[in-house]
Biotite code that builds the C-alpha atoms (Angstrom):
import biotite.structure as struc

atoms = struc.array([
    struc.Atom([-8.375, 21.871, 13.104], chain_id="A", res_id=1, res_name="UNK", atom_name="CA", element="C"),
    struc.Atom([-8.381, 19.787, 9.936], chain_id="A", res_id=2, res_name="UNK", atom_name="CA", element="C"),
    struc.Atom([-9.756, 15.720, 10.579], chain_id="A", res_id=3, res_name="UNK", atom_name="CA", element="C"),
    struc.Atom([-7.448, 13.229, 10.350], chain_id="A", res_id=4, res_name="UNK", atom_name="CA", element="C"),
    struc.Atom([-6.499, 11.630, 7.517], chain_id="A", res_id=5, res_name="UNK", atom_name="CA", element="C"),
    struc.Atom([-7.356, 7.719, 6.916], chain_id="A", res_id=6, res_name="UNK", atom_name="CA", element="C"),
    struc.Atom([-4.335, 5.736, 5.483], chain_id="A", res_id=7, res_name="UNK", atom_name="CA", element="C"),
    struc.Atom([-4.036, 2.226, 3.806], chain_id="A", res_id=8, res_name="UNK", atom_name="CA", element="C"),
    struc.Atom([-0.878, 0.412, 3.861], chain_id="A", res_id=9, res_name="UNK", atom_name="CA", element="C"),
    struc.Atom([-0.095, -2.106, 1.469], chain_id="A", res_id=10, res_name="UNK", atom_name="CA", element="C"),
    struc.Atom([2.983, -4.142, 3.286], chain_id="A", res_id=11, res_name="UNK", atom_name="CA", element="C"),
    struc.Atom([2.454, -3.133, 6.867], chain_id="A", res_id=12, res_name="UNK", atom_name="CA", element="C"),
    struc.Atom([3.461, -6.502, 8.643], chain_id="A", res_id=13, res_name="UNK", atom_name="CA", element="C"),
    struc.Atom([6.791, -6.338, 7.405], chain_id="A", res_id=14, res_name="UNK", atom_name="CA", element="C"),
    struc.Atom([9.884, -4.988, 9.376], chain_id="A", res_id=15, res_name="UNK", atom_name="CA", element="C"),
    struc.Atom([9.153, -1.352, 7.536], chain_id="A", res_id=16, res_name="UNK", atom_name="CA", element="C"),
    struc.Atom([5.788, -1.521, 7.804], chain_id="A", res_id=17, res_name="UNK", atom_name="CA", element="C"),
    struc.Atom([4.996, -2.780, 11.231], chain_id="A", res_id=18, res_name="UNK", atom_name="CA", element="C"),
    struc.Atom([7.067, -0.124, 12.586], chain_id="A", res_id=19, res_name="UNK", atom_name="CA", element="C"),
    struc.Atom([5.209, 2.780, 10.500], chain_id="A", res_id=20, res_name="UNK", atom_name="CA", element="C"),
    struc.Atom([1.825, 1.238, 11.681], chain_id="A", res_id=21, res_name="UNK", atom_name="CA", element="C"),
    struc.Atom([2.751, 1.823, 15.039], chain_id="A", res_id=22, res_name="UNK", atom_name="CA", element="C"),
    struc.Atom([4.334, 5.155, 14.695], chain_id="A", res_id=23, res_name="UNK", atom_name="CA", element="C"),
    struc.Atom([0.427, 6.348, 13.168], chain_id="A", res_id=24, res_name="UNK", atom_name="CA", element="C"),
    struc.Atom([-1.034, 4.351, 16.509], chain_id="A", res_id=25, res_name="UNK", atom_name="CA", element="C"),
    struc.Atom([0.371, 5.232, 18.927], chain_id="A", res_id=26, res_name="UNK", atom_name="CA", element="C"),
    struc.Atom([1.181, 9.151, 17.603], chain_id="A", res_id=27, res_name="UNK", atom_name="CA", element="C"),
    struc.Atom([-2.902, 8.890, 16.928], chain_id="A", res_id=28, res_name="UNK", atom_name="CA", element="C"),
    struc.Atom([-1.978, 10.664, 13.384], chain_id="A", res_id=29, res_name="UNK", atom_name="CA", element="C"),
    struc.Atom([-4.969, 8.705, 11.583], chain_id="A", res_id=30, res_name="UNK", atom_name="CA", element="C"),
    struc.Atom([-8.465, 8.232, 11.912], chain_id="A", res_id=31, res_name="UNK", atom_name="CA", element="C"),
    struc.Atom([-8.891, 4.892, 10.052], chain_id="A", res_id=32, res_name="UNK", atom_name="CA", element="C"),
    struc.Atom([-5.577, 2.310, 9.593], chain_id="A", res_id=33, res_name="UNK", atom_name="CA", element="C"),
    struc.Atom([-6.479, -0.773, 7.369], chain_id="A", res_id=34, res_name="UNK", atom_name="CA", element="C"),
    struc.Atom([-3.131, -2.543, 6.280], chain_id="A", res_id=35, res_name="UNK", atom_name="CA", element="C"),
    struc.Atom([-3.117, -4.845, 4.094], chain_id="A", res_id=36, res_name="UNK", atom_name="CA", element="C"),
    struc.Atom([-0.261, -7.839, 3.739], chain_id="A", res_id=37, res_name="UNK", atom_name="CA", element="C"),
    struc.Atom([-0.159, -11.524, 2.669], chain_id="A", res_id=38, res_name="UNK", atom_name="CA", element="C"),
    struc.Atom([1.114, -12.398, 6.019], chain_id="A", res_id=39, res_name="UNK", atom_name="CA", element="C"),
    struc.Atom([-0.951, -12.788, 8.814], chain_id="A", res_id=40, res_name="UNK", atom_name="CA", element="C"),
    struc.Atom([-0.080, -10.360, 12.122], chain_id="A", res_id=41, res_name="UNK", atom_name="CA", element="C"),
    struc.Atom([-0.799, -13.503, 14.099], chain_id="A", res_id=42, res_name="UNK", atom_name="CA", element="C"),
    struc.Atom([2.535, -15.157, 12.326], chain_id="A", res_id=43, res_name="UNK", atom_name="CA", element="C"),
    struc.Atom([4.767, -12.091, 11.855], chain_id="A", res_id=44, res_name="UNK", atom_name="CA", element="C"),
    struc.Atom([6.512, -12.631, 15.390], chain_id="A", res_id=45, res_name="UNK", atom_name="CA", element="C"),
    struc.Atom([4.983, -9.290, 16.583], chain_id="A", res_id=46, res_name="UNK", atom_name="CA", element="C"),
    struc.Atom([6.143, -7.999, 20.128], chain_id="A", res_id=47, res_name="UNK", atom_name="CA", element="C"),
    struc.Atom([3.830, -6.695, 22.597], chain_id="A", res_id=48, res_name="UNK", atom_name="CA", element="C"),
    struc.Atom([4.346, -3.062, 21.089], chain_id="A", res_id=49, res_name="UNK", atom_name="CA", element="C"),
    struc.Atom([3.270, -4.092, 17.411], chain_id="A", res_id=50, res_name="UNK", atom_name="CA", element="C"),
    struc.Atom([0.081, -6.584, 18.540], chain_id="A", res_id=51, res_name="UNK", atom_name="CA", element="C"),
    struc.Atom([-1.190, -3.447, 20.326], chain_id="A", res_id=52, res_name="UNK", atom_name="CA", element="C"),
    struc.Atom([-0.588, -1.546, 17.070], chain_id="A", res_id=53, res_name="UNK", atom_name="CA", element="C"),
    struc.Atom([-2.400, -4.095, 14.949], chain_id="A", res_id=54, res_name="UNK", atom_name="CA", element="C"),
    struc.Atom([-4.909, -4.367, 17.472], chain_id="A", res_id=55, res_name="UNK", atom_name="CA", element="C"),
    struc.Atom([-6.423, -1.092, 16.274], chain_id="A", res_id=56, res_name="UNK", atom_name="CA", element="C"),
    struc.Atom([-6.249, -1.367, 12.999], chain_id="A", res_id=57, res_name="UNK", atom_name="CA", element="C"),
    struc.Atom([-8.203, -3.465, 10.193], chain_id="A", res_id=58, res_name="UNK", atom_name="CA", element="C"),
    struc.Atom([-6.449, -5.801, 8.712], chain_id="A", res_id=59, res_name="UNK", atom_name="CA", element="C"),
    struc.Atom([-7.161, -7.613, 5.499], chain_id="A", res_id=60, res_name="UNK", atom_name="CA", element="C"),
    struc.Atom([-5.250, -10.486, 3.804], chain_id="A", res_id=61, res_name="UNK", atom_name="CA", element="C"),
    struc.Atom([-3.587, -10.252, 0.089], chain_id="A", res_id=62, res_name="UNK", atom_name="CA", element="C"),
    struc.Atom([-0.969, -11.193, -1.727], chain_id="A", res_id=63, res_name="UNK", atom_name="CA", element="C"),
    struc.Atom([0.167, -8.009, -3.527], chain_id="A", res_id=64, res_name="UNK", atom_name="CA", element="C"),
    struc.Atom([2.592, -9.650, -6.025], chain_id="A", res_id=65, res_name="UNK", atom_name="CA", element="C"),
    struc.Atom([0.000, -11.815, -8.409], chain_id="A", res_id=66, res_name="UNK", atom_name="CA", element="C"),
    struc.Atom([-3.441, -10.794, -10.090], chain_id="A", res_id=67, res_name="UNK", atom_name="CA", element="C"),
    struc.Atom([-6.393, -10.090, -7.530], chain_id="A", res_id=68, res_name="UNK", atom_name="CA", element="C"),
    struc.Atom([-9.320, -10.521, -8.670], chain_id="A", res_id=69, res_name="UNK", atom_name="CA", element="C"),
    struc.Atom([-11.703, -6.861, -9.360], chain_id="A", res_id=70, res_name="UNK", atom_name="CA", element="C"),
    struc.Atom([-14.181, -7.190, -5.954], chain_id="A", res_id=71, res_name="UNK", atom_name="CA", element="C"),
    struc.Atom([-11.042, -7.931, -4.215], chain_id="A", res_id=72, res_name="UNK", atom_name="CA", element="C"),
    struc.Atom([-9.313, -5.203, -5.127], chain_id="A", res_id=73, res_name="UNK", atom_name="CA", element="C"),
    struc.Atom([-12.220, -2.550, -4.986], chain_id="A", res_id=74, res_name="UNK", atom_name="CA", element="C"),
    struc.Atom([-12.809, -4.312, -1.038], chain_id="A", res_id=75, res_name="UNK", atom_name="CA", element="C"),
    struc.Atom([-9.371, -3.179, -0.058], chain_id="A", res_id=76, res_name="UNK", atom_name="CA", element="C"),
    struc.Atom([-9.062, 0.007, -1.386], chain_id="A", res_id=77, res_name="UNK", atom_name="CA", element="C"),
    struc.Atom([-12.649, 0.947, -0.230], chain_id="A", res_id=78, res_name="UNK", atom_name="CA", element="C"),
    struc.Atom([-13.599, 1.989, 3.029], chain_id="A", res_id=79, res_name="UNK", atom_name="CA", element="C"),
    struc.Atom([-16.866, 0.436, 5.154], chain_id="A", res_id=80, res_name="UNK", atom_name="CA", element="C"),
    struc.Atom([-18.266, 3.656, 4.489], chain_id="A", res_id=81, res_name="UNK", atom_name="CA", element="C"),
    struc.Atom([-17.797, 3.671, 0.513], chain_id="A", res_id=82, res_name="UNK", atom_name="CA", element="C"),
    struc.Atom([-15.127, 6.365, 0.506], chain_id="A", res_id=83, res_name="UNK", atom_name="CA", element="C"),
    struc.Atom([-11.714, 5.840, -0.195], chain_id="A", res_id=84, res_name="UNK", atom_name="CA", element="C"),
    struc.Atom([-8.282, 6.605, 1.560], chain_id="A", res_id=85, res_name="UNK", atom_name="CA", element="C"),
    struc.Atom([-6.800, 9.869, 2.010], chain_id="A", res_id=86, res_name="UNK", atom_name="CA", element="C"),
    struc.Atom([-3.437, 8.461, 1.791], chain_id="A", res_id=87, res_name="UNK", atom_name="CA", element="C"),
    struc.Atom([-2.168, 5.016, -0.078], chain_id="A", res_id=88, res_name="UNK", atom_name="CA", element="C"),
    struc.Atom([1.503, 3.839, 1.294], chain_id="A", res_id=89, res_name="UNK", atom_name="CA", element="C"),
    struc.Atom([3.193, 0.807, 0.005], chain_id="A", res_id=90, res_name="UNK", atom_name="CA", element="C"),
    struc.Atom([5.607, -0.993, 1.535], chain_id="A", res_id=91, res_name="UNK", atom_name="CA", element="C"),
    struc.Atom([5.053, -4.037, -0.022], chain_id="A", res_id=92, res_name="UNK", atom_name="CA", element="C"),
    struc.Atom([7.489, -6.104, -2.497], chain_id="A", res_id=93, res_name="UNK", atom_name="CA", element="C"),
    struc.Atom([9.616, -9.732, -2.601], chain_id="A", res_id=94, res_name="UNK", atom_name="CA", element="C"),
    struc.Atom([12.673, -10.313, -1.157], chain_id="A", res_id=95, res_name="UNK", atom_name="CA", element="C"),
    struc.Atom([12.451, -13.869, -1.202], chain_id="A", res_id=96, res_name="UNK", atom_name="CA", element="C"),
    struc.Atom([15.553, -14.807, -3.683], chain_id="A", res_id=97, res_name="UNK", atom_name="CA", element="C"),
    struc.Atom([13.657, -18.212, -4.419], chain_id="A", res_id=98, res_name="UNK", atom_name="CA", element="C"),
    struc.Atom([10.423, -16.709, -6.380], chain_id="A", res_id=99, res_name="UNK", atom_name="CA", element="C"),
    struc.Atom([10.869, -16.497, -10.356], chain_id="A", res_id=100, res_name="UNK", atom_name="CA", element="C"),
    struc.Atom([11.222, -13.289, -12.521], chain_id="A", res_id=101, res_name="UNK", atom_name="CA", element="C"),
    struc.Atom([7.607, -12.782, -13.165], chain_id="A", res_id=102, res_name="UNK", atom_name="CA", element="C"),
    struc.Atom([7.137, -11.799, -9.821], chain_id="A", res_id=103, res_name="UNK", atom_name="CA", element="C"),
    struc.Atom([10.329, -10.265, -8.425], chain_id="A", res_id=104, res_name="UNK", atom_name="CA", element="C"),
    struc.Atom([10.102, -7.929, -11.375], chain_id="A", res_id=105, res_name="UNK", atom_name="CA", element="C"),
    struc.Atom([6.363, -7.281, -11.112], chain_id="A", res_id=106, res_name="UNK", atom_name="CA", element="C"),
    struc.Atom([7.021, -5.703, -7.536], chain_id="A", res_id=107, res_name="UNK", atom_name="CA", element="C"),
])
């Protein structure tokens, strides 16, 4: 039997995202779930089903949408180990209406 595969997902706190987090959880299809979002879990509005979810999974802070800086970046595309992700899913973009062309476009 092959190992699991370890997935990062860029966006997971959103509606999309939270839902495909918990699908890998609770199905236990991954060995290693890091998601990374600019919102926090802690103000998403979670329900009991989706703080359990996020409970087992390691979670780091970003805002996708403007330049991060290079040890940023290499931090959440790297894993504690050194090695990277077998899989890369990203659910992130803007759907704000309010934010300016630079970065609804850049999404």
């Amino acid at each position: 039997m092959a190992p699991q595969p370890t997935v990062l997902v860029l966006g997971g706190v959103g509606f999309i995202g939270r839902n495909f987090v918990a699908h890998l959880v609770e199905n236990g299809l991954a060995a290693d779930i890091r998601v990374v979002d600019k919102a926090l879990p802690q103000t998403a509005y979670f329900n009991d089903r989706f703080k359990a979810a996020f409970d087992k999974v390691d979670f780091l802070q970003g805002d996708l949408s403007n330049t991060i800086p290079p040890e940023k970046f290499e931090k959440m595309y790297t894993r504690a180990d050194g090695s990277s992700f077998d899989y890369v899913i990203n659910f992130a973009s803007e759907t704000r209406f309010s934010q300016p062309p630079a970065v609804i476009l850049k999404t």
